[in-house]
C-alpha positions in Angstrom: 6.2 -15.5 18.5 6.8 -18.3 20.9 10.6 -18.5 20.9 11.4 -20.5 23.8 9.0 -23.3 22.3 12.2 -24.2 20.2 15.3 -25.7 21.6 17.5 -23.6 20.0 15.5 -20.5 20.2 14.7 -20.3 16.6 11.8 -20.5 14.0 11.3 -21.2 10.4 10.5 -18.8 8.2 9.0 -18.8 4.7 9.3 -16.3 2.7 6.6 -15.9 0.1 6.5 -12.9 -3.5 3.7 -10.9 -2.4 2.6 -10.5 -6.2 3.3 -14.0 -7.3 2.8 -16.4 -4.7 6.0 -18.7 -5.3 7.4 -19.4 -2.4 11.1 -17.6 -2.3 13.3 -19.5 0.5 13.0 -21.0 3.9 15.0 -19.2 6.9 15.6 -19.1 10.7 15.0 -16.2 13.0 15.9 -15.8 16.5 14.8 -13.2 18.6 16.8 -10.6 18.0 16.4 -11.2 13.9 12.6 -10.6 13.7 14.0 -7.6 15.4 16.0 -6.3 13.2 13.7 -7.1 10.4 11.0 -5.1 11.8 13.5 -1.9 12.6 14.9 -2.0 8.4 11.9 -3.9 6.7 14.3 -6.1 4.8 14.0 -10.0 5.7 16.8 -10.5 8.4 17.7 -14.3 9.6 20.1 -16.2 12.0 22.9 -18.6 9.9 23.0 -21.7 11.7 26.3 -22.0 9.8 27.7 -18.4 10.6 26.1 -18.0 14.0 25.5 -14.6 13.4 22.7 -12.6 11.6 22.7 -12.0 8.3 20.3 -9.6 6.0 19.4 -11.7 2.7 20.7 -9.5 0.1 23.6 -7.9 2.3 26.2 -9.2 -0.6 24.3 -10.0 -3.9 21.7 -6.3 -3.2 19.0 -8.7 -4.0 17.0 -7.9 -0.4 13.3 -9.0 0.5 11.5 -6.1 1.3 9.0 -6.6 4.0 4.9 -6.1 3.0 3.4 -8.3 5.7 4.3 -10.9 8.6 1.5 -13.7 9.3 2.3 -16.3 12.5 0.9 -20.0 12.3 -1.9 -20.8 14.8 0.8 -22.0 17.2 3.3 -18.9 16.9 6.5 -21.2 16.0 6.5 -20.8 12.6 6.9 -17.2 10.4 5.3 -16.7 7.0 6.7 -13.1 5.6 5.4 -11.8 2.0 8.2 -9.8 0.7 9.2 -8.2 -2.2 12.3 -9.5 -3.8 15.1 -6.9 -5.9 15.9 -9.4 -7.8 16.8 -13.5 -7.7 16.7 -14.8 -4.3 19.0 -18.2 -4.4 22.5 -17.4 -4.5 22.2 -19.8 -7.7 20.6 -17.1 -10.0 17.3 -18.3 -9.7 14.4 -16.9 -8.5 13.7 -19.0 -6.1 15.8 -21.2 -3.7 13.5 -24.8 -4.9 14.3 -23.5 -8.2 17.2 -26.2 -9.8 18.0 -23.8 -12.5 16.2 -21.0 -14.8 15.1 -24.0 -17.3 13.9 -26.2 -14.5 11.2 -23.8 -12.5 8.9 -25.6 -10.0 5.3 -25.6 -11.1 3.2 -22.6 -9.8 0.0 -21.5 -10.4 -0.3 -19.7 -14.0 -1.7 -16.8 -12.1 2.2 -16.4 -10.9 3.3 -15.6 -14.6 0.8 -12.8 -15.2 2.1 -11.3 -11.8 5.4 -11.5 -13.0 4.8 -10.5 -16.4 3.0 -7.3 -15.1 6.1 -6.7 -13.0 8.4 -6.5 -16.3 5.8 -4.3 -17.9 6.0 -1.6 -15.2 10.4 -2.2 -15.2 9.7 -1.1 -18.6 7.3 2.1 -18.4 9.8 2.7 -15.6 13.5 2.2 -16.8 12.5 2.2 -21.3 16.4 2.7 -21.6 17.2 0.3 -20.5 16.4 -2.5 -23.1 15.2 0.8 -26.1 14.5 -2.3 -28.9 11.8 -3.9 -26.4 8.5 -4.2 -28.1 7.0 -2.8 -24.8 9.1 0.2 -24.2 8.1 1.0 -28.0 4.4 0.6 -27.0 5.2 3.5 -24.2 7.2 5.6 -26.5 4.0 5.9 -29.0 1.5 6.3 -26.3 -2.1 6.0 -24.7 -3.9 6.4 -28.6 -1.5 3.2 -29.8 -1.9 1.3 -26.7 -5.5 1.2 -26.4 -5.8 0.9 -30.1 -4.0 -2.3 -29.9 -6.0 -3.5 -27.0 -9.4 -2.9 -29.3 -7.2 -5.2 -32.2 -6.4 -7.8 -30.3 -10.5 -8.1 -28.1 -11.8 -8.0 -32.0 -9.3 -11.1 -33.0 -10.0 -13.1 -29.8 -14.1 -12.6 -30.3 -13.2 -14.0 -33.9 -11.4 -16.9 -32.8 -13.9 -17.5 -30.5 -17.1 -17.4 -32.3 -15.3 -19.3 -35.2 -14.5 -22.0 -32.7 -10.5 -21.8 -33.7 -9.6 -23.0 -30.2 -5.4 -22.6 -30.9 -5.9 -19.1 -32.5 -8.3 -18.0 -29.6 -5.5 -18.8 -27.1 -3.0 -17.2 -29.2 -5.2 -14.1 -29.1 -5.9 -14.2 -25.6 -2.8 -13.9 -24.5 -2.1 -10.7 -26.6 -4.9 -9.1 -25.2 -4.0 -9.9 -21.8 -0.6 -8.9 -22.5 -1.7 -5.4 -24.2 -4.3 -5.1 -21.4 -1.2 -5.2 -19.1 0.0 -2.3 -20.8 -3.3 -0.1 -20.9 -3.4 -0.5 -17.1 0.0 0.3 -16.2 -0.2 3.5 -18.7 -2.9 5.0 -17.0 -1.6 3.9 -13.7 -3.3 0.8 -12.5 -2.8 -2.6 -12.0 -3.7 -6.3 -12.0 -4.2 -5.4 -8.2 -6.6 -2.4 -8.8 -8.8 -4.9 -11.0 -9.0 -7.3 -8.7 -9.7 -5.2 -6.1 -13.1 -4.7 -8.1 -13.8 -8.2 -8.7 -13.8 -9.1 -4.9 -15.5 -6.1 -4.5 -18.1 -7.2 -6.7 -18.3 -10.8 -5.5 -18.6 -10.1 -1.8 -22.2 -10.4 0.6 -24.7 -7.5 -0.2 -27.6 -6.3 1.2 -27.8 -9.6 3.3 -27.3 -11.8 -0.1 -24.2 -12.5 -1.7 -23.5 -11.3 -5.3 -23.0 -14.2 -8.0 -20.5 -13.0 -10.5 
């Protein structure tokens, strides 16, 4: 990073959700706080207000965990995908261009699967802590329930669908996306992992490229 470009020795920073996309905050760093980042992998700035560095997350425990660090084409500028522990604003919200919960900035709906998936996985991970939740229950009964639901809900949306009920179709859609959420994280895979096969599929072969 060029540094000394800037007047005051620092850059901006944007930090983005690796799964989602939303962008989380915008930050400073000097020097010695893309340092530090990189030595503890948590997201590390310089206050302009405090003059002194300060870890996001070093009061609230909500830190961004470092995936990847991507320079603009003129190194002044720092994007940072990160994994958040919780809310970043010191508001409650997730994000710091967030007003409130209620009033969320538009992001791609792509954002909201990501996120959903995440609260799936919180609860094949930690089912005690919310035991009534519909998807803990889902866990609980196992792989035989889950996938049997998954077959319920594809039949449904194929009905809606051939039948031309547009408002039931998306009705249905979204419970099999949401039950298909659950198949994958059971056995073990992800949104990611699927993905991973759809670019797979969609990238140049043999000289041609593939058509999905």
């Amino acid at each position: 990073m060029d540094f000394a470009k800037m007047p005051d020795g620092l850059i901006p920073v944007i930090v983005q959700d690796v799964h989602t996309g939303q962008v989380l905050m915008l930050g400073y760093q000097n020097e010695e706080a893309q340092r530090v980042t990189r030595q503890t992998g948590r997201v590390t700035f310089f206050s302009r207000s405090k003059q002194r560095l300060w870890t996001k997350g070093e009061t609230s425990g909500n830190y961004l965990t470092v995936v990847s660090e991507h320079e603009d084409c003129d190194q002044d500028a720092l994007l940072i995908l990160a994994r958040p522990d919780g809310p970043t604003c010191h508001r409650g919200t997730t994000s710091c261009f967030e007003q409130s919960q209620q009033t969320r900035y538009p992001a791609p709906a792509v954002s909201f699967v990501a996120e959903l998936e995440r609260l799936v996985q919180r609860r094949h991970q930690h089912p005690d802590e919310d035991p009534k939740s519909y998807t803990a229950s889902l866990f609980r009964k196992g792989m035989p329930k889950i996938a049997q639901k998954v077959g319920e809900e594809a039949v449904e949306t194929v009905i809606d669908a051939v039948g031309g009920n547009v408002e039931g179709l998306k009705g249905e859609a979204a419970d099999l996306l949401y039950h298909l959420l659950v198949l994958l994280t059971a056995s073990g895979l992800s949104m990611e992992d699927v993905v991973d096969v759809l670019k797979q599929r969609h990238t140049t072969i043999s000289g041609g490229v593939r058509r999905e």
